[in-house]
C-alpha positions, 0 to 999 in steps of 0.5 A: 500500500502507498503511503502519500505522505512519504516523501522520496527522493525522486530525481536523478540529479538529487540522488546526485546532490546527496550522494556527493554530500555523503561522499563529501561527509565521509571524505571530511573525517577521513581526510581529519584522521588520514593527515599526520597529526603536526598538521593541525591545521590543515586536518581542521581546515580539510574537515570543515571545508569537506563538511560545509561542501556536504552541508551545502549538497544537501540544502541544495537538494529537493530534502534540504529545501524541505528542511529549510521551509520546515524550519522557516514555518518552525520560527514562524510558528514560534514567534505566534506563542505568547510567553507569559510574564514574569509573575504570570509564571512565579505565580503558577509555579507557586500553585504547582508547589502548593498543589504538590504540598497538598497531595503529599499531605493527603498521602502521607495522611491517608498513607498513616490511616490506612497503616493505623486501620490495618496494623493497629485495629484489624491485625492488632499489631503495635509499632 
């Protein structure tokens, strides 16, 4: 059964785009452990070069576009939330705590009850 909401690469050319990224993303940490180690700088250089070569294949395919816009809509969505203010969030916070507190009295309560009912009064048994 299809699904229509997968999403495939489906031209020849982006196939090509990202299988140069991963070719360019895997040649970026062999070139990093394939240089000696006193040429520091240029395994760094090598590795960040190859690796931004990789990212730019990739946000020039049909996938990398689709992120792009994905995160564009995700800050655009962000920027729609309302943070509440300082005291709007010191005050719930507040009453979670209390509401905590509250519950823990209420078990530990009912928690003492039931003990006291149980070993006290049914089985007879003094702590």
């Amino acid at each position: 059964m299809a699904h229509p909401n997968v999403e495939t690469v489906s031209t020849t050319a982006d196939k090509a785009k990202l299988g140069m990224a991963s070719a360019a993303f895997v040649a970026a940490f062999a070139a990093y452990y394939l240089v000696p180690g006193h040429l520091a700088w240029v395994r760094v250089v090598a590795l960040l070069l190859l690796l931004a070569l990789a990212s730019g294949l990739f946000l020039i395919a049909e996938p990398g576009k689709a992120l792009i816009a994905y995160t564009r809509e995700s800050v655009r969505e962000v920027r729609k939330v309302v943070w509440p203010e300082r005291k709007d969030s010191i005050q719930m916070t507040a009453i979670v705590f209390g509401f905590v507190l509250l519950m823990a009295i209420f078990l530990w309560l009912t928690d003492k009850s039931l003990e006291w009912l149980l070993y006290d009064l049914i089985l007879g048994w003094k702590h």
